[in-house]
PDB file of N, CA, C, O and CB in Angstrom:
ATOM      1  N   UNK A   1      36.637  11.822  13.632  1.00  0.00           N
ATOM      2  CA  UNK A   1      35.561  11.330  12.782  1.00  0.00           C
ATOM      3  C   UNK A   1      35.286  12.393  11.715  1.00  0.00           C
ATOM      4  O   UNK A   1      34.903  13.550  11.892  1.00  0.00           O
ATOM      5  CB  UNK A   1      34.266  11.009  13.621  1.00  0.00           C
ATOM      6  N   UNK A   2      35.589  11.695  10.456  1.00  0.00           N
ATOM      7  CA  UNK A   2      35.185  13.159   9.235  1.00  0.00           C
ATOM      8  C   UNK A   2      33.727  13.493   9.304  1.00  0.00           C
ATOM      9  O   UNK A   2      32.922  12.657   9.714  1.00  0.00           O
ATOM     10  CB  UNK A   2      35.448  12.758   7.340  1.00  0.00           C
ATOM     11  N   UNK A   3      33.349  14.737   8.899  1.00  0.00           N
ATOM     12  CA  UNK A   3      32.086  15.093   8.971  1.00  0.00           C
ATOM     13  C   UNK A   3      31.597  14.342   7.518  1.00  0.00           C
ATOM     14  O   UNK A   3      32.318  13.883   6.632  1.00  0.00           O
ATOM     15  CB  UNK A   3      31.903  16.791   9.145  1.00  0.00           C
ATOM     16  N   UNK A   4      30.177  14.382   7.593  1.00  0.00           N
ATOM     17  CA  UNK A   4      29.366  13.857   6.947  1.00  0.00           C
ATOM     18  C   UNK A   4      29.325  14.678   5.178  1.00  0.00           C
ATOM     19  O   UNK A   4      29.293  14.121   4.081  1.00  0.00           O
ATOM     20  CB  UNK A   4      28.078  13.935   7.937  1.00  0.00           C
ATOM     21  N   UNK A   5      29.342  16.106   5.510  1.00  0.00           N
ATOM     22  CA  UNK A   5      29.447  16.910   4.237  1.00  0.00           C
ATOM     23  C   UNK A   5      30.627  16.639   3.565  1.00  0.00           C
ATOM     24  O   UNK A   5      30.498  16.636   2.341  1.00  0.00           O
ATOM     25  CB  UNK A   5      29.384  18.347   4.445  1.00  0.00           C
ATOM     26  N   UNK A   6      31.882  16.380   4.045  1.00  0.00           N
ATOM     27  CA  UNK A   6      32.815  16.154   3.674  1.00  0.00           C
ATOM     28  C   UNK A   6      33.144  14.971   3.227  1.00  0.00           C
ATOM     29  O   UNK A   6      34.133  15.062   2.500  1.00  0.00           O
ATOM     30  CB  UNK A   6      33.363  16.493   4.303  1.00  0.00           C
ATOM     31  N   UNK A   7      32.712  13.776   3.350  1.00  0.00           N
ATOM     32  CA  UNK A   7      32.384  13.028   2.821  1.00  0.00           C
ATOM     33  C   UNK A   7      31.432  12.736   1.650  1.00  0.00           C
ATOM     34  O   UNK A   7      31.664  11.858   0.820  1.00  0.00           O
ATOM     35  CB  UNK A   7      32.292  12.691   3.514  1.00  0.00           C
ATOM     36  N   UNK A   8      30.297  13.562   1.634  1.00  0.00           N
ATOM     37  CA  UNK A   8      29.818  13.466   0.332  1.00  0.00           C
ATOM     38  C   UNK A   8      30.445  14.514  -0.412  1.00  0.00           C
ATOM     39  O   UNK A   8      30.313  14.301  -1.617  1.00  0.00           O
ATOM     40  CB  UNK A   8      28.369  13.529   0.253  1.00  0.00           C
ATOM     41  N   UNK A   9      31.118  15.631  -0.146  1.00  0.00           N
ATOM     42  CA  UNK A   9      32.439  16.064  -0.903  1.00  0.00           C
ATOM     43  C   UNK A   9      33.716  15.570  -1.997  1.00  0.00           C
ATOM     44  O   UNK A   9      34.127  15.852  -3.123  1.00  0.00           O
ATOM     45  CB  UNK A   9      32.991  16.299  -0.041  1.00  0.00           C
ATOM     46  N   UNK A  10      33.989  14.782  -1.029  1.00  0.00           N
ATOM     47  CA  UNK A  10      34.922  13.914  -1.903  1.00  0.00           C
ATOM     48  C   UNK A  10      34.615  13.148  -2.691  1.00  0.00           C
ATOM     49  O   UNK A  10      35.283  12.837  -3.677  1.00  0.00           O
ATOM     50  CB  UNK A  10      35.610  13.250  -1.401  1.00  0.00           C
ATOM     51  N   UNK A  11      33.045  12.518  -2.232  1.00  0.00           N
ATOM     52  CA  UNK A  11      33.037  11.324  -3.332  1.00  0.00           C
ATOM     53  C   UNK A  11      31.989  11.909  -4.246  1.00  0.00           C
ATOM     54  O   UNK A  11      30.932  11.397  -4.612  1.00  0.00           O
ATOM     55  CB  UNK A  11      32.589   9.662  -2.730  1.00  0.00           C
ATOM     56  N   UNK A  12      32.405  12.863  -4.482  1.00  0.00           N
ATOM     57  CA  UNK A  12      30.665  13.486  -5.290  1.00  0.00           C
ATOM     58  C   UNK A  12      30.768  13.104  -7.108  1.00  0.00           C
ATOM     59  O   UNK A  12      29.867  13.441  -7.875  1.00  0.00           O
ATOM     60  CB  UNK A  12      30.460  15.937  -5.115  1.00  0.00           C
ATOM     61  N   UNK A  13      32.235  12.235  -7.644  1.00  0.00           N
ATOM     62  CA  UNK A  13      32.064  11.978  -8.711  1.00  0.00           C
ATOM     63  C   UNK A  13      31.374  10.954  -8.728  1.00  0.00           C
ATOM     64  O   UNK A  13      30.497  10.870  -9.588  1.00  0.00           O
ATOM     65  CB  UNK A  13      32.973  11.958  -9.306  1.00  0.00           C
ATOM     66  N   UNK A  14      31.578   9.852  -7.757  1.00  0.00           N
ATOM     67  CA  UNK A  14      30.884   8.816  -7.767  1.00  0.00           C
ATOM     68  C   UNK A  14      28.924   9.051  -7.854  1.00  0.00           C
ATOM     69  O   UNK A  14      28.193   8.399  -8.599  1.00  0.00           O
ATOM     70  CB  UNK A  14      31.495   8.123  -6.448  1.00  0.00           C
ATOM     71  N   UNK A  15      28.586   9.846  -7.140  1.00  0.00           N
ATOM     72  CA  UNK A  15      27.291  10.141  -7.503  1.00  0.00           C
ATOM     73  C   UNK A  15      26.395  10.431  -8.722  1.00  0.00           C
ATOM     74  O   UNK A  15      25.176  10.533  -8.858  1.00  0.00           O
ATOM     75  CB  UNK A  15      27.189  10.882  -6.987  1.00  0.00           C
ATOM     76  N   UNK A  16      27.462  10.526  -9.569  1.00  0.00           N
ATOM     77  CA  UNK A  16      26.968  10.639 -11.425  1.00  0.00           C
ATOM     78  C   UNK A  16      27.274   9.354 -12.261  1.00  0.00           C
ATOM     79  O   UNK A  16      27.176   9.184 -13.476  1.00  0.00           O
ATOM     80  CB  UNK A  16      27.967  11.969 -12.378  1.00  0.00           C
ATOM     81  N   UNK A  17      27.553   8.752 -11.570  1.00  0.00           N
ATOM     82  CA  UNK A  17      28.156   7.082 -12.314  1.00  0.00           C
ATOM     83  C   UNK A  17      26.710   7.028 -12.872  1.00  0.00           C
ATOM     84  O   UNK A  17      25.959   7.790 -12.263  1.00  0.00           O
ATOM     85  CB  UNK A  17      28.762   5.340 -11.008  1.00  0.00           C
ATOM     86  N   UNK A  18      26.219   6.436 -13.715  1.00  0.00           N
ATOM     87  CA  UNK A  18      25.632   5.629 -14.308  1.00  0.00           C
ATOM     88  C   UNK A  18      25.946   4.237 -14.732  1.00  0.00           C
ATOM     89  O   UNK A  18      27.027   3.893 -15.210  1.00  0.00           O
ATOM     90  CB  UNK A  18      25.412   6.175 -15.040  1.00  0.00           C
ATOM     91  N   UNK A  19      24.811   3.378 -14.498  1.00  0.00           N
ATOM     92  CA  UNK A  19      25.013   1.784 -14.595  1.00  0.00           C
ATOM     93  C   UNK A  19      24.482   1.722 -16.232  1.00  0.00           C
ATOM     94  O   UNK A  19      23.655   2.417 -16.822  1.00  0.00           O
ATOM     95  CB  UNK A  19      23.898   0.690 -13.263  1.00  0.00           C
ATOM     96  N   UNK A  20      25.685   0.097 -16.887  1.00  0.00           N
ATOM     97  CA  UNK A  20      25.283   0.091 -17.846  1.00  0.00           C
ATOM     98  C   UNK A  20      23.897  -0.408 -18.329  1.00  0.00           C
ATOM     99  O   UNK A  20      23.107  -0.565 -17.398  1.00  0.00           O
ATOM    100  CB  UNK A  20      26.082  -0.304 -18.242  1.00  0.00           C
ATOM    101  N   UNK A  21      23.431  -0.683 -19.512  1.00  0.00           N
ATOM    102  CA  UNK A  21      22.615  -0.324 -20.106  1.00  0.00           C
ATOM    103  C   UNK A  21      21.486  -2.058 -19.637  1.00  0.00           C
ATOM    104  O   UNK A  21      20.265  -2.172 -19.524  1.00  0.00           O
ATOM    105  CB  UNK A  21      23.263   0.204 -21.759  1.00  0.00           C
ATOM    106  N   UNK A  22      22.691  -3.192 -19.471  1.00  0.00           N
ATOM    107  CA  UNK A  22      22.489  -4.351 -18.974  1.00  0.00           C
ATOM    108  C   UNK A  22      21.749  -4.181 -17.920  1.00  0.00           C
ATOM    109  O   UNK A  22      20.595  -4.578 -17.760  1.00  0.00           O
ATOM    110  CB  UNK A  22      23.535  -5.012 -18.741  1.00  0.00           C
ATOM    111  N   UNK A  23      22.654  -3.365 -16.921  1.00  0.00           N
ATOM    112  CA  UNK A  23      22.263  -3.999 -15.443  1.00  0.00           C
ATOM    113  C   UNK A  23      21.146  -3.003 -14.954  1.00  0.00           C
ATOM    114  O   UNK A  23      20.795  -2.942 -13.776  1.00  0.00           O
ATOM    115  CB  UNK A  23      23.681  -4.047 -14.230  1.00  0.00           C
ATOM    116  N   UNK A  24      20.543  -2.119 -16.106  1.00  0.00           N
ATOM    117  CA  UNK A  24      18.989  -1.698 -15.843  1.00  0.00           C
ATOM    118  C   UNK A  24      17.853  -2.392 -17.196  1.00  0.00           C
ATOM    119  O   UNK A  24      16.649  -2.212 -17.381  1.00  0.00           O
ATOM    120  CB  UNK A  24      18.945   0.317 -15.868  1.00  0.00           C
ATOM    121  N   UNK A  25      18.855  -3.201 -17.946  1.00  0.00           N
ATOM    122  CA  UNK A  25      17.702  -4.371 -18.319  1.00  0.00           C
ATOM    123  C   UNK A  25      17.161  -5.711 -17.390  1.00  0.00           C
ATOM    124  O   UNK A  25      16.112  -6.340 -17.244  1.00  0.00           O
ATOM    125  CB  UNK A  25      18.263  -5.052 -19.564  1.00  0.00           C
ATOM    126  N   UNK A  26      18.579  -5.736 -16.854  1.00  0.00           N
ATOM    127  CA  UNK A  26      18.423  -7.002 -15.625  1.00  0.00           C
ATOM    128  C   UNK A  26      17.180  -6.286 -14.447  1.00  0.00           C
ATOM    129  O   UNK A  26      16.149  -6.721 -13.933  1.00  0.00           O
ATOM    130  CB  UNK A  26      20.390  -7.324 -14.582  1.00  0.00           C
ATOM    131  N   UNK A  27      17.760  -5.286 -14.399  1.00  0.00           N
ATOM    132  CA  UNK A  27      16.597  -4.529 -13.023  1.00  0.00           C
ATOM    133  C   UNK A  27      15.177  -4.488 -13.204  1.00  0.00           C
ATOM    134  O   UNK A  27      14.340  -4.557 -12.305  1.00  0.00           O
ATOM    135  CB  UNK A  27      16.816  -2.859 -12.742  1.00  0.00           C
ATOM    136  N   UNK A  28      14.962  -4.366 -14.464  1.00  0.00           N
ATOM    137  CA  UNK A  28      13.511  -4.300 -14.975  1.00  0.00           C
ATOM    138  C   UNK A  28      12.862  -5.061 -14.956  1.00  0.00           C
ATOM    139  O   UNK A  28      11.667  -4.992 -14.668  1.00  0.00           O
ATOM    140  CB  UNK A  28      13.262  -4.060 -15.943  1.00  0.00           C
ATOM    141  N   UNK A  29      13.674  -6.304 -15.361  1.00  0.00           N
ATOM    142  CA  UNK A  29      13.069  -7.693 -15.661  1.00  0.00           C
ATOM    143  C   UNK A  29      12.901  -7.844 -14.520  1.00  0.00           C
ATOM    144  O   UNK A  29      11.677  -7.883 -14.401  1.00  0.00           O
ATOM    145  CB  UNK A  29      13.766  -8.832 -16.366  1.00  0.00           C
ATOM    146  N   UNK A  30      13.631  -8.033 -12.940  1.00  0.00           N
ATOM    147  CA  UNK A  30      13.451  -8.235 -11.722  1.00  0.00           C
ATOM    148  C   UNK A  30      12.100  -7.492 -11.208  1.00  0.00           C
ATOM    149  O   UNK A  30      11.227  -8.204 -10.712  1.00  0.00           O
ATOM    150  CB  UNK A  30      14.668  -7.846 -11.071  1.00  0.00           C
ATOM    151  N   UNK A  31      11.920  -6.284 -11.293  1.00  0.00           N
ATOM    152  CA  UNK A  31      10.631  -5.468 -10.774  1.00  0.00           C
ATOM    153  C   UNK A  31       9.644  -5.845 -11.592  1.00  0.00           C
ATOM    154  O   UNK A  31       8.571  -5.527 -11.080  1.00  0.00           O
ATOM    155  CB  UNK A  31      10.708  -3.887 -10.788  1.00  0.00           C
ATOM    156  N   UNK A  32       9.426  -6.657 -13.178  1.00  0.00           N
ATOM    157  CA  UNK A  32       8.326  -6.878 -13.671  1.00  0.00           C
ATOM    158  C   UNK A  32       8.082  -8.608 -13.104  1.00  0.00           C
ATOM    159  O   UNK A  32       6.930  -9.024 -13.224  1.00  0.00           O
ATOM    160  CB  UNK A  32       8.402  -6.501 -15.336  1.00  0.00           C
ATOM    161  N   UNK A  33       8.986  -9.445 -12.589  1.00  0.00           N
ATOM    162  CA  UNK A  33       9.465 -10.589 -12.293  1.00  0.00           C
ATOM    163  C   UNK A  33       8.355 -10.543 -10.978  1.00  0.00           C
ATOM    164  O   UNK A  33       7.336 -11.234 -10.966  1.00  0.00           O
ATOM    165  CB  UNK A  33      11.223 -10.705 -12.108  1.00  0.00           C
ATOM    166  N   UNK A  34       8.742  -9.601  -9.874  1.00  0.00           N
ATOM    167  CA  UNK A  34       8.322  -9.466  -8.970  1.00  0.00           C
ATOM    168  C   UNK A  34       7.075  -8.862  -8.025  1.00  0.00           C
ATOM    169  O   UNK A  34       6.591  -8.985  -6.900  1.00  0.00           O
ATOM    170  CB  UNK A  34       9.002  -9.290  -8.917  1.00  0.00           C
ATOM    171  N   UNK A  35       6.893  -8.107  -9.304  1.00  0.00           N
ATOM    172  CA  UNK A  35       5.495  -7.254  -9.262  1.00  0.00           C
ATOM    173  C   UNK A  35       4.360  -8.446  -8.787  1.00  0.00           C
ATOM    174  O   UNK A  35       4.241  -9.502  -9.408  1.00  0.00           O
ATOM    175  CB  UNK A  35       5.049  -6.483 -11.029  1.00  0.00           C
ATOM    176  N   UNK A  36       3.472  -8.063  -7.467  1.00  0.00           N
ATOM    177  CA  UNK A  36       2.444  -8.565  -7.347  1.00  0.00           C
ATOM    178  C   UNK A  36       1.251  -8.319  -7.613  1.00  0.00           C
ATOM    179  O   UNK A  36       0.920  -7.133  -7.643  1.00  0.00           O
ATOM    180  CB  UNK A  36       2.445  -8.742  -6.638  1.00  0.00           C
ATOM    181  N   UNK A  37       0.187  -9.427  -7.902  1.00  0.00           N
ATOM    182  CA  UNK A  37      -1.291  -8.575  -8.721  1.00  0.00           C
ATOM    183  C   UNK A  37      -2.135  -7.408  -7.482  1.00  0.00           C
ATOM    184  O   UNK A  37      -2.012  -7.272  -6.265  1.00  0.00           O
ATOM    185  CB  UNK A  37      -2.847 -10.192  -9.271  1.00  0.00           C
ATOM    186  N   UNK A  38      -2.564  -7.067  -8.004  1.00  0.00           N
ATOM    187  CA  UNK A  38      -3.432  -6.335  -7.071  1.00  0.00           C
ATOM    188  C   UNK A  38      -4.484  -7.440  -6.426  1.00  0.00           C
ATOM    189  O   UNK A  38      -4.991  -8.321  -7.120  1.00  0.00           O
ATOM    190  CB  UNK A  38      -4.231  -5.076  -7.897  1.00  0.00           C
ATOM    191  N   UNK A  39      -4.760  -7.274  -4.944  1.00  0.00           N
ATOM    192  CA  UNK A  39      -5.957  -7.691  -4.600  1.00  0.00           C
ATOM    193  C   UNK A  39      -7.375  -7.087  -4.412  1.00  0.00           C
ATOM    194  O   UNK A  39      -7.428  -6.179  -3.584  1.00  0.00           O
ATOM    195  CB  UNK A  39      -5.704  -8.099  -3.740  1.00  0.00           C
ATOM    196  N   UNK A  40      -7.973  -7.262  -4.731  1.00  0.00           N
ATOM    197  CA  UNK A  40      -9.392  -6.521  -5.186  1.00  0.00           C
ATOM    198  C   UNK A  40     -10.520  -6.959  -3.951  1.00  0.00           C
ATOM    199  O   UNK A  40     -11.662  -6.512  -3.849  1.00  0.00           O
ATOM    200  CB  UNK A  40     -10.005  -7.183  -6.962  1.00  0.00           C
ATOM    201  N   UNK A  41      -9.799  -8.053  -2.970  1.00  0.00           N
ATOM    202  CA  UNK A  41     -10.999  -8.573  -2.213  1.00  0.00           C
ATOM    203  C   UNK A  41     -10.902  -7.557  -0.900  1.00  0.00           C
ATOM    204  O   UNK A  41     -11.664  -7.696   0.057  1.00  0.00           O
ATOM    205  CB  UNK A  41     -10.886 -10.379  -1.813  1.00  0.00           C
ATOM    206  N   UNK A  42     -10.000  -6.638  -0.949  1.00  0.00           N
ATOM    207  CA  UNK A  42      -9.238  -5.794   0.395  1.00  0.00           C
ATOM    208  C   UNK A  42     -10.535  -4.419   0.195  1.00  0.00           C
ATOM    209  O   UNK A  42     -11.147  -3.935   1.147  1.00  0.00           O
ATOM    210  CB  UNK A  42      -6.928  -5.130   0.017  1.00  0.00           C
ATOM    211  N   UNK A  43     -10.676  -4.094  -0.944  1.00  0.00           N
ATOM    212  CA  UNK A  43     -12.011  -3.108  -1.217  1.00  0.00           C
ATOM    213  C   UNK A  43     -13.111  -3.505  -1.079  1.00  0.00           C
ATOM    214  O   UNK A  43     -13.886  -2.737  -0.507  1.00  0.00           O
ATOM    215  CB  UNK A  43     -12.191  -2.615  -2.388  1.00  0.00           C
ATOM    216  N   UNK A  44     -13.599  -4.756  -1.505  1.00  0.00           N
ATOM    217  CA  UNK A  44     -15.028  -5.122  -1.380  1.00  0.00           C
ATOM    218  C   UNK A  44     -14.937  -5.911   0.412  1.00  0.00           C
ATOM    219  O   UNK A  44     -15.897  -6.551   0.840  1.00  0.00           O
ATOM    220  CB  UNK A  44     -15.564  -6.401  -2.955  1.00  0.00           C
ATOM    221  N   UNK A  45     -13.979  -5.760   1.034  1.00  0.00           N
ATOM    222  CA  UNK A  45     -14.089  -6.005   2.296  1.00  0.00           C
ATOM    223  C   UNK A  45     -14.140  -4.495   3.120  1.00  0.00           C
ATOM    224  O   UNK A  45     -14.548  -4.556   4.280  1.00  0.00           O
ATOM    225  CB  UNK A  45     -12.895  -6.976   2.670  1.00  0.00           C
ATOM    226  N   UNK A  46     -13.827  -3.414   2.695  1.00  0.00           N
ATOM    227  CA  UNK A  46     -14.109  -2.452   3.186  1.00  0.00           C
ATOM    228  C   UNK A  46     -15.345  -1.741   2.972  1.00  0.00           C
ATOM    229  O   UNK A  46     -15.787  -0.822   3.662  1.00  0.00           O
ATOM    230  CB  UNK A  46     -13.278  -1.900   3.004  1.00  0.00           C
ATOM    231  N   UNK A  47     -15.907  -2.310   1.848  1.00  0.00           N
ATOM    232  CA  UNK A  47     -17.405  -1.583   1.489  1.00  0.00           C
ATOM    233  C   UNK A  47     -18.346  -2.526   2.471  1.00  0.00           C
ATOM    234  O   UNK A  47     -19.288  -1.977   3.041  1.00  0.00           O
ATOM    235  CB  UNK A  47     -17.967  -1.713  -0.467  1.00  0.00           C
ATOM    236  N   UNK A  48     -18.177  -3.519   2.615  1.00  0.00           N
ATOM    237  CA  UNK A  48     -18.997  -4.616   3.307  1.00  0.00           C
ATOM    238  C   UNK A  48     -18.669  -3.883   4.636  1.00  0.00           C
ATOM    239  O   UNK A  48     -19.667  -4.255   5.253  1.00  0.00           O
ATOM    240  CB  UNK A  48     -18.495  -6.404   3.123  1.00  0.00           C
ATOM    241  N   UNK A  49     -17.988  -3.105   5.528  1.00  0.00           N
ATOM    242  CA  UNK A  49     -17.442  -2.497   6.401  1.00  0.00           C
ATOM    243  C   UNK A  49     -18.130  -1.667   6.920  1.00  0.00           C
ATOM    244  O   UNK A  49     -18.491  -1.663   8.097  1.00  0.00           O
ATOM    245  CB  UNK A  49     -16.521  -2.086   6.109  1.00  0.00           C
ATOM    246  N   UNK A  50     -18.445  -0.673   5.872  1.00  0.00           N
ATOM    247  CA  UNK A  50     -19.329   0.501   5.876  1.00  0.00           C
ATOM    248  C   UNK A  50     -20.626   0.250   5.886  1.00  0.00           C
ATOM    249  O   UNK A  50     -21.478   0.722   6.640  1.00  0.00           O
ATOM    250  CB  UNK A  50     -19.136   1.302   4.856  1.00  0.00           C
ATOM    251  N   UNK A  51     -20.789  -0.758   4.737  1.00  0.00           N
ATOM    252  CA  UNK A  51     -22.163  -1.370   5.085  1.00  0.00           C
ATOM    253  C   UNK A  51     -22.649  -1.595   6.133  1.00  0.00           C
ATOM    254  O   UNK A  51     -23.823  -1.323   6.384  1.00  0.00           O
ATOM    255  CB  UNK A  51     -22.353  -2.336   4.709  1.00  0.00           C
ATOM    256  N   UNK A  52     -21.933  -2.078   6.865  1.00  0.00           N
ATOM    257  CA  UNK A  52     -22.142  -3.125   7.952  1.00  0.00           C
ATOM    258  C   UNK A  52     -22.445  -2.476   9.122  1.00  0.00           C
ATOM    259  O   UNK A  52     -23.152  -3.059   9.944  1.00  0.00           O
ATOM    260  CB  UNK A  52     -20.973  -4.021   8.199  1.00  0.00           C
ATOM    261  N   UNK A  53     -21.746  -0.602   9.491  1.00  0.00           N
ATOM    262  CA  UNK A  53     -21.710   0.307  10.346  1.00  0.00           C
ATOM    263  C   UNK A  53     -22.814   1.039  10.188  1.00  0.00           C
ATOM    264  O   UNK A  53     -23.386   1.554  11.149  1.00  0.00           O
ATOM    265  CB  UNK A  53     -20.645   0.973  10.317  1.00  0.00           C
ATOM    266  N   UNK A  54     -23.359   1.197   8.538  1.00  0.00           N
ATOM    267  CA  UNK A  54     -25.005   1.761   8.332  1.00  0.00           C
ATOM    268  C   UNK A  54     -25.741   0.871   8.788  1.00  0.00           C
ATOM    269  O   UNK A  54     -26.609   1.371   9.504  1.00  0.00           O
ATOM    270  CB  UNK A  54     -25.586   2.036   6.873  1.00  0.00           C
ATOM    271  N   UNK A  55     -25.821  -0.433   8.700  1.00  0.00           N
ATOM    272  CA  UNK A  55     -26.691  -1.393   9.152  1.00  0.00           C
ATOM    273  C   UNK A  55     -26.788  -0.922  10.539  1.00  0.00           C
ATOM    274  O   UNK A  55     -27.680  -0.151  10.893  1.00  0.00           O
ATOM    275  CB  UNK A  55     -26.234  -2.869   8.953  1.00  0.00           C
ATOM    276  N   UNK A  56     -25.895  -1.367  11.319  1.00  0.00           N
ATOM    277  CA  UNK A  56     -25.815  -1.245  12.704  1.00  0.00           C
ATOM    278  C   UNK A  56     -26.380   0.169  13.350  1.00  0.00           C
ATOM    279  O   UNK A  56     -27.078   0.304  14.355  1.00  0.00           O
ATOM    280  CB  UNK A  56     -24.368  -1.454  13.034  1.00  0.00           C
ATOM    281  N   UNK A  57     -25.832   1.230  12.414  1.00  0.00           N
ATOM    282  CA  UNK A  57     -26.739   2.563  13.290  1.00  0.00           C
ATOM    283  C   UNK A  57     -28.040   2.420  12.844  1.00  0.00           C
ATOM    284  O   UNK A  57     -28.922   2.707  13.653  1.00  0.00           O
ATOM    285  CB  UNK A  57     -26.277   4.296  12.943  1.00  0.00           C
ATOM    286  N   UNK A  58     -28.336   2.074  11.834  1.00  0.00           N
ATOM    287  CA  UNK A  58     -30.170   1.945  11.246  1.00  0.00           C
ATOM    288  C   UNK A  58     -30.883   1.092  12.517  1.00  0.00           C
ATOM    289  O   UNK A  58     -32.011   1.365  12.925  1.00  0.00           O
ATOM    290  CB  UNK A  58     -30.438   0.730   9.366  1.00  0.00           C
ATOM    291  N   UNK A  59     -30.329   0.382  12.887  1.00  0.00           N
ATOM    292  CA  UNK A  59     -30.518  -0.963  13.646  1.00  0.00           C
ATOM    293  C   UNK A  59     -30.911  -0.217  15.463  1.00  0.00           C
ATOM    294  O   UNK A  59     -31.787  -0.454  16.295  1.00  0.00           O
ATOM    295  CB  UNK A  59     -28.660  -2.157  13.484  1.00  0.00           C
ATOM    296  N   UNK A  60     -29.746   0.718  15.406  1.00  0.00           N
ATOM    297  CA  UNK A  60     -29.948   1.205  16.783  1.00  0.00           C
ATOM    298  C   UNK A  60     -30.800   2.321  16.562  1.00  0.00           C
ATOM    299  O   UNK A  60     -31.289   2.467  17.682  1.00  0.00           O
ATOM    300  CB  UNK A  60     -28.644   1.587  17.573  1.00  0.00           C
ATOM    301  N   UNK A  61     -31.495   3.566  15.540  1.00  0.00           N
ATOM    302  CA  UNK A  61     -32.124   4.192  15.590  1.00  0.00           C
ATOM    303  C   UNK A  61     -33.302   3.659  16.179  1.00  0.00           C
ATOM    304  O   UNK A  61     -33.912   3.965  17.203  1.00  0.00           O
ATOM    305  CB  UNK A  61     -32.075   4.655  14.674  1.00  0.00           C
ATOM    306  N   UNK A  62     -33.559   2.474  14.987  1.00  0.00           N
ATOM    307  CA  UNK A  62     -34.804   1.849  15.029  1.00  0.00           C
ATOM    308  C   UNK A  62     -35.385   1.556  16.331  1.00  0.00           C
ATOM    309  O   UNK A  62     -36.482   1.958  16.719  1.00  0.00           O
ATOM    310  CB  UNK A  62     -34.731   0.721  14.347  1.00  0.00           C
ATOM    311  N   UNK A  63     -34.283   0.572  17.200  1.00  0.00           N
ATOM    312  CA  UNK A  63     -34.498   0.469  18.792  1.00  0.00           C
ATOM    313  C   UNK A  63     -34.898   1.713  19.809  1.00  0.00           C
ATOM    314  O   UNK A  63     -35.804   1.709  20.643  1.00  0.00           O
ATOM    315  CB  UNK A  63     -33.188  -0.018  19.327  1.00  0.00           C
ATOM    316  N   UNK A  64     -34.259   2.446  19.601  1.00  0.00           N
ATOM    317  CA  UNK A  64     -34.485   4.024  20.298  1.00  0.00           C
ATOM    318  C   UNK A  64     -35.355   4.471  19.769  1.00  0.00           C
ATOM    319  O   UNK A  64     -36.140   4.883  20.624  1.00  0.00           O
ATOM    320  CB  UNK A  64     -33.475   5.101  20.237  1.00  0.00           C
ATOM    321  N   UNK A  65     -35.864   4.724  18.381  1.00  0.00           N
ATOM    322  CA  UNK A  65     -37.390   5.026  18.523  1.00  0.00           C
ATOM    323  C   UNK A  65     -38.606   4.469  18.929  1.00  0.00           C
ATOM    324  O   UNK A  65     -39.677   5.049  19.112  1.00  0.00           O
ATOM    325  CB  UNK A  65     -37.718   5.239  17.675  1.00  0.00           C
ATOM    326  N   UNK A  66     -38.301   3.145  19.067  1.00  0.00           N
ATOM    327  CA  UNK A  66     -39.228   2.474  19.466  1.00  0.00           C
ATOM    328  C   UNK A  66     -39.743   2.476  20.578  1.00  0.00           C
ATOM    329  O   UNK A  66     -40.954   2.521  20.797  1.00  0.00           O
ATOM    330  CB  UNK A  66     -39.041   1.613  19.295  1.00  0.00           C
ATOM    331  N   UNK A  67     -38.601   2.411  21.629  1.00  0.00           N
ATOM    332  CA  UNK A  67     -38.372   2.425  22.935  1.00  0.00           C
ATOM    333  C   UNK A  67     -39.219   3.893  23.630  1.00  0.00           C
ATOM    334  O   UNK A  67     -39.945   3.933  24.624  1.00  0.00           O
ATOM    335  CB  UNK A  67     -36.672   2.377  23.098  1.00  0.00           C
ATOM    336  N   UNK A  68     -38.817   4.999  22.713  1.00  0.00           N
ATOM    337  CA  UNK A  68     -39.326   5.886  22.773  1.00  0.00           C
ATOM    338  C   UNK A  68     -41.108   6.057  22.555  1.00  0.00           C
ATOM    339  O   UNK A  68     -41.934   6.512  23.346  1.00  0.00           O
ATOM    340  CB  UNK A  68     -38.533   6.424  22.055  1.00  0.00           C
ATOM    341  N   UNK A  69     -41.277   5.554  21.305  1.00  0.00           N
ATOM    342  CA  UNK A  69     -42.697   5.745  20.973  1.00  0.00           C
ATOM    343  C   UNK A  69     -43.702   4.936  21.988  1.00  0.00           C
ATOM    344  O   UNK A  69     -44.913   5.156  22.004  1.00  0.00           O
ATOM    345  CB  UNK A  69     -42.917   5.257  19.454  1.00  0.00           C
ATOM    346  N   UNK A  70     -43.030   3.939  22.864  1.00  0.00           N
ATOM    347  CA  UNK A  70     -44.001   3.225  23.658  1.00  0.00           C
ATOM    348  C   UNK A  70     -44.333   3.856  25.140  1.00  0.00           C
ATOM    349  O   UNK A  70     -45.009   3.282  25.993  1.00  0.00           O
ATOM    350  CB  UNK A  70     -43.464   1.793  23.802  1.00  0.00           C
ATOM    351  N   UNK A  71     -43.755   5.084  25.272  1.00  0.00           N
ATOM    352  CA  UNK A  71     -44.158   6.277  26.354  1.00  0.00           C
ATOM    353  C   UNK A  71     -45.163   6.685  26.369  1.00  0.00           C
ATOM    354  O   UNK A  71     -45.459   7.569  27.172  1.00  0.00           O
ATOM    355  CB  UNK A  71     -43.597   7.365  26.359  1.00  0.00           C
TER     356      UNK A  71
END
């Protein structure tokens, strides 16, 4: 089994090829083709998140002091 260095040895001209000028106009068009929008509802579902974890400790202070103050 040839080693691995030796293999990228031999073929190390191939590693400078450059593609023509086409087939990175074709590529472009594909990645702008394919590009998806951003979703914006993935952030305002994480702020509602945080919100939601301040609520909840405000919520349990409130209980525990209460609980407390009626001693």
């Amino acid at each position: 089994m040839p080693d691995l260095f030796d293999f990228f040895k031999e073929n190390e001209s191939k590693l400078h090829e450059r593609p023509s000028e086409q087939v990175w106009n074709r590529l472009e068009k594909q990645l702008h083709r394919t590009r998806r929008p951003k979703r914006r509802g993935i952030r305002f579902l994480q702020l509602g998140a945080v919100a939601l974890i301040i609520l909840l400790l405000l919520l349990a202070a409130a209980i525990v002091w209460h609980y407390v103050n009626l001693r």
